[in-house]
C-alpha positions in Angstrom: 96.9 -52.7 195.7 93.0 -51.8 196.7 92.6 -50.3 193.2 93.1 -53.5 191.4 90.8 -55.8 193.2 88.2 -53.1 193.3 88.6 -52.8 189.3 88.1 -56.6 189.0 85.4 -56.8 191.1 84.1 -54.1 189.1 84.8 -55.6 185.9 83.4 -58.9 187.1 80.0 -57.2 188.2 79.6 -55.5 184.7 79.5 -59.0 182.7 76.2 -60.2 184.9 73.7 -60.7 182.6 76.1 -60.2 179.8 76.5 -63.3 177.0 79.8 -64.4 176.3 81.5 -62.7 173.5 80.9 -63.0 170.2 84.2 -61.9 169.4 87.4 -61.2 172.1 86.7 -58.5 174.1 83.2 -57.5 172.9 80.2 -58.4 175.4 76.7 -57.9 174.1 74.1 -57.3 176.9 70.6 -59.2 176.9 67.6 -57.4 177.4 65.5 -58.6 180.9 63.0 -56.2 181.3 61.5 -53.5 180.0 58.9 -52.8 176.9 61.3 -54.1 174.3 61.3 -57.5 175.1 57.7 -58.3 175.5 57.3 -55.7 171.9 59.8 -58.8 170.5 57.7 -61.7 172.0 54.6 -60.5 170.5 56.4 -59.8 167.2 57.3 -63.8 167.6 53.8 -64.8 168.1 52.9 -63.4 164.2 52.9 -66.0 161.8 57.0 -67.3 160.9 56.7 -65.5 157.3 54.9 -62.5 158.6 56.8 -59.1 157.3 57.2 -56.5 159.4 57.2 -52.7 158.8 59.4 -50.8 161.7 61.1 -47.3 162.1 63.6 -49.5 164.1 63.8 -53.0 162.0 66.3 -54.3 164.8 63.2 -55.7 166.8 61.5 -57.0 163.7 65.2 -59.3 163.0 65.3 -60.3 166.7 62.1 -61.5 166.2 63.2 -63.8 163.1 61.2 -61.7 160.7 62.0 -59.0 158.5 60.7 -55.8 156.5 59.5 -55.8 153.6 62.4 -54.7 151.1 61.8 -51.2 150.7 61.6 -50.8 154.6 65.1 -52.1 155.7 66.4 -48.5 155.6 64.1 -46.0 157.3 66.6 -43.8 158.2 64.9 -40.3 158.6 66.8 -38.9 155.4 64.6 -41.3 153.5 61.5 -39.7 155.1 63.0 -36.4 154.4 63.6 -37.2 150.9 60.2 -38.4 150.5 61.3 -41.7 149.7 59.0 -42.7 152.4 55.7 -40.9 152.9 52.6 -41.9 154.7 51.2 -43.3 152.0 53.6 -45.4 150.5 53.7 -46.5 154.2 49.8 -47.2 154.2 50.0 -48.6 151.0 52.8 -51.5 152.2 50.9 -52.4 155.2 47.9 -53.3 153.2 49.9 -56.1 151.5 48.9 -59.3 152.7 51.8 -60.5 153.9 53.0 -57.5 155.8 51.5 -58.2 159.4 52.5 -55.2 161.9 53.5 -52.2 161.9 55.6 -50.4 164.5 55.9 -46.6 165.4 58.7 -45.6 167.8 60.2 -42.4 167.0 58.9 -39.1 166.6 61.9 -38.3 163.7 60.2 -41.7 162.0 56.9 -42.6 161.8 55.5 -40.9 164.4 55.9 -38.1 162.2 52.9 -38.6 160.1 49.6 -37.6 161.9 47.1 -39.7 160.4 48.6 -43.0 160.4 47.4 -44.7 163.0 43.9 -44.2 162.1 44.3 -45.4 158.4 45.9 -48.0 159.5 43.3 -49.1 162.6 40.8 -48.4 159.0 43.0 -51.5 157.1 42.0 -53.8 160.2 45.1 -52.9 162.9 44.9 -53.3 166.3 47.0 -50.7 168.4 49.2 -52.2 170.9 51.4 -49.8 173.3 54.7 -51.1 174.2 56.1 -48.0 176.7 56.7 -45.4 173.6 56.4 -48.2 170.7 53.5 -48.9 169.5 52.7 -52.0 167.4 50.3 -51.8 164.9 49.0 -55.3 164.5 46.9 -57.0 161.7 44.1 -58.5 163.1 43.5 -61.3 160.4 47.0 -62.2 159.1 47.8 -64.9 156.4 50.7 -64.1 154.5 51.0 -65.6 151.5 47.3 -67.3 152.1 
């Protein structure tokens, strides 16, 4: 008889600072602290069509943007298969309307050596998020 309220206390401790379900039984949690959200709220602050280059384009969708269309999937077979090389990521970033860039993970874009300093060269400011980096355009006006 202990067991059982023990597992619904349990249970009922787990859902704080849970959201309700999206669907029965699946809880999503929300993000209070850390580097992620304030990477997201500065992501926000970029102008609403901004697009947004990321080797993890879930923050660049939570932020109500998205990546330019060959940079939804940068999985790192694309990288491997040189679908993605430095340069074509160089060469995307210097579109106007592509606004930051963001470098996470050593299998992604951390892989290639010299991009943060052709990119800081195209007018980016580094900003460190904990082990993200956003690579922000100084003087952004998409489609302007």
């Amino acid at each position: 008889l202990l067991a059982q309220p023990r597992s619904l206390l349990l249970v009922g401790e787990l859902q704080v600072g849970l959201r309700p379900p999206t669907r029965p039984g699946v809880f999503v949690a929300i993000e209070t602290g850390g580097a992620e959200p304030v990477l997201v709220r500065e992501l926000e602050r970029l102008p609403a069509d901004a697009l947004v280059i990321s080797d993890d384009p879930g923050w660049v969708w939570r932020a109500d943007h998205r990546p330019p269309g060959g940079f939804a999937d940068v999985s790192y077979q694309r990288i491997d298969d040189e679908q993605i090389t430095e340069d074509t990521l160089v060469a995307a970033a210097r579109t106007r309307d592509v606004c930051g860039v963001i470098v996470s993970s050593p299998l992604h874009f951390r892989r290639f050596d010299t991009l943060p300093e052709r990119l800081e060269a195209q007018g980016y400011e580094r900003l460190h998020f904990g082990a993200k980096t956003l690579y922000r355009k100084g003087d952004c006006r998409p489609n302007g």
